[in-house]
C-alpha positions in Angstrom: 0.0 0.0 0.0 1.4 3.2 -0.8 -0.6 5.7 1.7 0.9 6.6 5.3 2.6 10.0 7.1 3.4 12.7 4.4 1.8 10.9 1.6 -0.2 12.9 -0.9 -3.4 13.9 -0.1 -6.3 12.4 -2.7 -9.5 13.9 -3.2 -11.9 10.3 -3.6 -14.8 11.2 -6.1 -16.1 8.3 -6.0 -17.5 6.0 -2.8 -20.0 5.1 -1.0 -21.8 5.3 2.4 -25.2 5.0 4.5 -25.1 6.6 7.4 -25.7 4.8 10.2 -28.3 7.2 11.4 -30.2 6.5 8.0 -30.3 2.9 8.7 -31.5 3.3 12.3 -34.2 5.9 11.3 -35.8 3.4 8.8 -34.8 0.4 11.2 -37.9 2.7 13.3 -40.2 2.9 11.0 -40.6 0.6 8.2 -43.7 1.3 6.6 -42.5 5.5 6.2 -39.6 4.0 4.1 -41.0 1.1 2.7 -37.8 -1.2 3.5 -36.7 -2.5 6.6 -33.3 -2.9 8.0 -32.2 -5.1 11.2 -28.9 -4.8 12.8 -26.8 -7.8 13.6 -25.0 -9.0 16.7 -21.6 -8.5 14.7 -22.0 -4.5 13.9 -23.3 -5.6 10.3 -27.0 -4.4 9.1 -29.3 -6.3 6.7 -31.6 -3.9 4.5 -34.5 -6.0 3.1 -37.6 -4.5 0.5 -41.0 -6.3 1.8 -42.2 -5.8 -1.5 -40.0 -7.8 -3.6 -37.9 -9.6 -1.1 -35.0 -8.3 -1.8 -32.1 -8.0 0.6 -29.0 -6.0 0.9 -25.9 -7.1 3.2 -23.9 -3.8 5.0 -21.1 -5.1 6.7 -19.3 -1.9 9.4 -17.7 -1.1 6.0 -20.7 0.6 4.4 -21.8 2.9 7.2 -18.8 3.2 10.2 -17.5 6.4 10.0 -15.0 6.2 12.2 -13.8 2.9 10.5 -13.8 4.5 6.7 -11.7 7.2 8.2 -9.1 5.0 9.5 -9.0 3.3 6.0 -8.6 6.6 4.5 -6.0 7.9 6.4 -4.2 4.7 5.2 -4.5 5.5 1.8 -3.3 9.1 2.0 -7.3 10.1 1.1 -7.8 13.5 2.7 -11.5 13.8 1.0 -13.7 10.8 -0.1 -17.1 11.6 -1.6 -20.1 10.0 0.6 -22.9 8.7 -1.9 -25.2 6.1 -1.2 -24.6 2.3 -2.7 -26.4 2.4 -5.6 -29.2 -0.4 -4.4 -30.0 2.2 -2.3 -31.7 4.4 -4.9 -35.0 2.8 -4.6 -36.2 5.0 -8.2 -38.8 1.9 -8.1 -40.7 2.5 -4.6 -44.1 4.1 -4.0 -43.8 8.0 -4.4 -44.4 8.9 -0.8 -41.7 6.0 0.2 -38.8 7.1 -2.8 -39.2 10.9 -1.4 -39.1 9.6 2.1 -35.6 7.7 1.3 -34.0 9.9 -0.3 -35.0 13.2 1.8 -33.7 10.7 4.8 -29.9 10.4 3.0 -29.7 13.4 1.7 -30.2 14.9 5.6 -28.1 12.4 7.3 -25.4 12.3 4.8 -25.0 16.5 5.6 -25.2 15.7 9.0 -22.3 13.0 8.6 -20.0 15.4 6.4 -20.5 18.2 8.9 -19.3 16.4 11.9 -16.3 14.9 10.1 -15.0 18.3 9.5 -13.8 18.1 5.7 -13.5 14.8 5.3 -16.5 14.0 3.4 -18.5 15.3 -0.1 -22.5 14.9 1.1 -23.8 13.7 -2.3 -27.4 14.1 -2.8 -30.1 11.6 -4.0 -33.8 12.2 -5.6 -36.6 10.4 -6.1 -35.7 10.3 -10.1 -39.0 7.7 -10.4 -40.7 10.8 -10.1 -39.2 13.2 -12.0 -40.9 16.6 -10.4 -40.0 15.4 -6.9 -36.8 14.5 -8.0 -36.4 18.4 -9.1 -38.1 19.5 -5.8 -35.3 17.3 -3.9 -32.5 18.5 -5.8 -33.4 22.1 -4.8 -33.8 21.1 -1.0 -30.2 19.1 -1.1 -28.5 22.5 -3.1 -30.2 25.2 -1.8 -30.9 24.1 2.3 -28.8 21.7 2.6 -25.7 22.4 0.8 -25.1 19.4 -0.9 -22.6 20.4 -4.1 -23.5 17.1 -6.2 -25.9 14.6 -7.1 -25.5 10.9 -7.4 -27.8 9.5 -9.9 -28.3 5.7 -11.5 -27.6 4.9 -14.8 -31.4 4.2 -15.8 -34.5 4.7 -14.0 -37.3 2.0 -14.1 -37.4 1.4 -18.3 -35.8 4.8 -18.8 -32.5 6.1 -20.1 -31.0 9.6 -18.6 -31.6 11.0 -22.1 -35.9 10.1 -21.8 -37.9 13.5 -22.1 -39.6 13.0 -19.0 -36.0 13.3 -16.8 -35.2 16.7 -18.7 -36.0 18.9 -16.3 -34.4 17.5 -13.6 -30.9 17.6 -15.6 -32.3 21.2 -16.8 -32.5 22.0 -12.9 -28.8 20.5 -12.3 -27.5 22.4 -14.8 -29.2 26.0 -13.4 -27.8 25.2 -10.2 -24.6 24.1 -11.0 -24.8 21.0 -8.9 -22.8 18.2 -10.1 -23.8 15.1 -11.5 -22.8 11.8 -11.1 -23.8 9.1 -12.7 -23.2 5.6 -11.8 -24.1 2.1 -13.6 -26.8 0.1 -11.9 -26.5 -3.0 -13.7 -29.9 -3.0 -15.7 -27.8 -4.8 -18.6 -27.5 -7.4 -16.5 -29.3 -9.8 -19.0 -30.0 -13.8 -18.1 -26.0 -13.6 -20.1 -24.3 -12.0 -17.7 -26.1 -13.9 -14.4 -23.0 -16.2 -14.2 -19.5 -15.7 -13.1 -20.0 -11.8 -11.8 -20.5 -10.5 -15.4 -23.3 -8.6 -14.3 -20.6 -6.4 -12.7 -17.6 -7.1 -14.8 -18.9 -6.2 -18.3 -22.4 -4.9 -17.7 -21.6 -2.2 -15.1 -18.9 -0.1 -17.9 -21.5 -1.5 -20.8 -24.1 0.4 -18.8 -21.9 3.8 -18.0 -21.4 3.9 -21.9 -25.1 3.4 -22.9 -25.7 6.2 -20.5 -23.4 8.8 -21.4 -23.3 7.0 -25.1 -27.7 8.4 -25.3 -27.0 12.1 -23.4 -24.2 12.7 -26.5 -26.7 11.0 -29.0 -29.8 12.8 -28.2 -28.6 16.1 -28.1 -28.9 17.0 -24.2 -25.2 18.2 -23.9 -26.3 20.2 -26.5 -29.6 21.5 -25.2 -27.7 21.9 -21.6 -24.0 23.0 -22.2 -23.8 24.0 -18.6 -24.4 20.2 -17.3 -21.4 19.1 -15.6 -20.7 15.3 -15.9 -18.7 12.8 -14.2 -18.1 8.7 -14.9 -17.1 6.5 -12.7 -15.2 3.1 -14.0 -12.9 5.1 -15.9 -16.2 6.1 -18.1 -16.4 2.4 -18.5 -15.9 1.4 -22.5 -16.8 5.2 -23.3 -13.3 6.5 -24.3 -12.6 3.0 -25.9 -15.8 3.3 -28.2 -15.5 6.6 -29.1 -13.8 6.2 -32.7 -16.8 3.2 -33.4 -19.4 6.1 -32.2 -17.5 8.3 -34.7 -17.6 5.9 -37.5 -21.5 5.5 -37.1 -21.8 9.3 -37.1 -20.3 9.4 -40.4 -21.7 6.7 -42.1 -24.6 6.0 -40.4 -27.8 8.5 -40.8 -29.3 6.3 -37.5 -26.3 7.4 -35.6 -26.2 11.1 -36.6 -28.5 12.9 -34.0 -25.7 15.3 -32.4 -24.4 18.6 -33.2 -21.0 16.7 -33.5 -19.2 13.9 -33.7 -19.4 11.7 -30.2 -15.6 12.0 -29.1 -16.4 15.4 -29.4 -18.1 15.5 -26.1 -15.9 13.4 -24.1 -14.7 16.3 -22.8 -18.0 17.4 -21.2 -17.1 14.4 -18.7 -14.7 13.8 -15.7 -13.4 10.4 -15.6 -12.4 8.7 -12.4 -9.1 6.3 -12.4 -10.8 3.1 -11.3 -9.6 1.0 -14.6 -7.6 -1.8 -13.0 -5.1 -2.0 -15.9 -2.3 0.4 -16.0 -2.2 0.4 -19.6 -6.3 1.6 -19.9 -5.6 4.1 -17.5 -3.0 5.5 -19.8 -4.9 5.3 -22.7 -8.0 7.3 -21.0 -4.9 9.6 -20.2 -4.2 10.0 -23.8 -7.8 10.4 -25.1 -9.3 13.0 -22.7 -6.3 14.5 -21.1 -5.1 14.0 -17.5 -7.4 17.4 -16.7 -10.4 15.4 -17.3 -9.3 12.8 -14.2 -10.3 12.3 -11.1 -9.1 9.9 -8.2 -11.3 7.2 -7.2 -11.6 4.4 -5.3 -15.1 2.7 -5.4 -15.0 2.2 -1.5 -15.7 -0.1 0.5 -16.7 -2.7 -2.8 -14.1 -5.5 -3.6 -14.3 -4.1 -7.2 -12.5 -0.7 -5.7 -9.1 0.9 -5.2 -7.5 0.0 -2.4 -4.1 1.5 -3.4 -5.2 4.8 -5.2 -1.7 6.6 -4.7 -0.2 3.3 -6.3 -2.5 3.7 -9.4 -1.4 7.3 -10.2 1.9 6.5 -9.4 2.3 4.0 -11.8 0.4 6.6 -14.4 2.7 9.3 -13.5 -0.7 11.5 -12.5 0.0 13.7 -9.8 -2.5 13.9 -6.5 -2.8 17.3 -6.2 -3.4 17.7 -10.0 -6.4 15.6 -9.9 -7.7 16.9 -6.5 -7.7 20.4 -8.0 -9.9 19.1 -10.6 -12.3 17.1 -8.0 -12.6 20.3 -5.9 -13.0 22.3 -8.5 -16.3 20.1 -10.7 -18.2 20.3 -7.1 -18.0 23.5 -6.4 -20.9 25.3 -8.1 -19.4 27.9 -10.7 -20.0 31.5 -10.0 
């Protein structure tokens, strides 16, 4: 591991955590929430939806404060973003119950960052099911609560961010000049990829491209030039597809809906470094410029970081470079 005393000091855009005080509060009163969560003997939690049965495992990892701070000051990480796990957007529940979840994070997570000084960057949720509400929560998490970006899924029910009906909400992100993150959430994960973790391994970058692939293709980084961007996964096969995406434009009337050519726009997006090959990570490097990159470590998930100053080392990106850029994309321009 390459963290410890006098190490560089990472800014982590991209991790995740539900605060304890979240998972107590719904632990109270199920129905309000419309999930129910049960804490174990061993410190671990167990989230479970009534409705479909589902149920979510959250080992001390996901929600101990004082233990992710610990692991960060191991890892030279000075300031780690603090967004839910994605199964804990909930886009799907009953209206009253979605507001209710995400109104519940979006107050405990500000809470949480507040008390740990710096340490932490509160990302908001909405309730992007409902697209008005979702608007309505945005403004609460910016304008009282402070919250300088928003943590979005990759698709919402049978939607795609670039569906009509979500406009307004990005329209809203962009007046505010709230950051946007937007992370897979495995809705590719076809009866194919069911086996051997592909579900993860291949469908969460295939989603992150679809996602970003349909905001170039439709036109809405046109229509909303102030929308600020970022990808986590190293904009999963994005950068990679980007002369294919060209080649369609050209040849291809199907494929020719933007003002420009697709690789045009991938700088409109910051890029995190999780790739887990050096020689992808230099190749993003190459194709969008090390002022498009962020550090990130995909905390606490066994698909993370763990050695994020030993990943830019071995890309020769500096730290403080890449910090500069984090701090910079979530605070709201002037």
């Amino acid at each position: 591991m390459s963290g410890g005393p006098g190490a560089p000091e990472i800014v982590d855009l991209h991790a995740h955590l539900l605060p304890e005080e979240w998972l107590t509060t719904v632990s109270r009163d199920p129905d309000a929430y419309g999930l129910a969560a049960v804490g174990g003997d061993d410190g671990a939690w167990m989230l479970v939806r009534p409705d479909t049965g589902e149920e979510f495992a959250l080992p001390r990892s996901f929600w101990s404060v004082p233990d992710r701070l610990a692991w960060m000051r191991e890892r030279g990480i000075a300031r780690q973003l603090a967004a839910p796990p994605t199964f804990a957007l909930f886009y799907d529940l009953p209206r009253p119950q979605a507001c209710a979840v995400a109104r519940l994070f979006n107050e405990t997570v500000a809470a949480v960052a507040k008390a740990a000084g710096d340490a932490f960057i509160p990302a908001a949720t909405v309730p992007l099911g409902w697209p008005d509400a979702a608007v309505a929560e945005l403004e609460h998490a910016v304008e009282v609560l402070g919250l300088p970006i928003v943590y979005v899924g990759s698709k919402v029910r049978d939607a795609d961010l670039d569906d009509p009906e979500l406009r307004p909400f990005l329209r809203r992100a962009a007046e505010l000049g709230v950051a946007v993150q937007i992370h897979p959430a495995q809705h590719l994960a076809d009866p194919r990829l069911r086996r051997y973790f592909f579900e993860n391994l291949i469908g969460n970058p295939m989603e992150t491209a679809v996602a970003a692939g349909k905001l170039i293709a439709a036109g809405v980084l046109d229509e909303l030039p102030d929308l600020r961007i970022a990808l986590v996964h190293g904009g999963g096969v994005l950068p990679y597809l980007a002369g294919r995406l060209d080649h369609g434009y050209r040849h291809v009337p199907l494929a020719r809906h933007s003002r420009d050519r697709p690789s045009s726009y991938l700088g409109r997006f910051l890029y995190d470094t999780i790739t887990h090959d050096p020689r992808a990570l230099e190749y993003l490097v190459r194709t969008v410029g090390p002022e498009r990159l962020v550090a990130g470590t995909d905390a606490p998930y066994a698909m993370g970081d763990d050695d994020p100053l030993g990943t830019l080392a071995a890309a020769g990106l500096d730290p403080r470079r890449l910090a500069a850029t984090a701090d910079r994309f979530v605070t709201a321009p002037a």
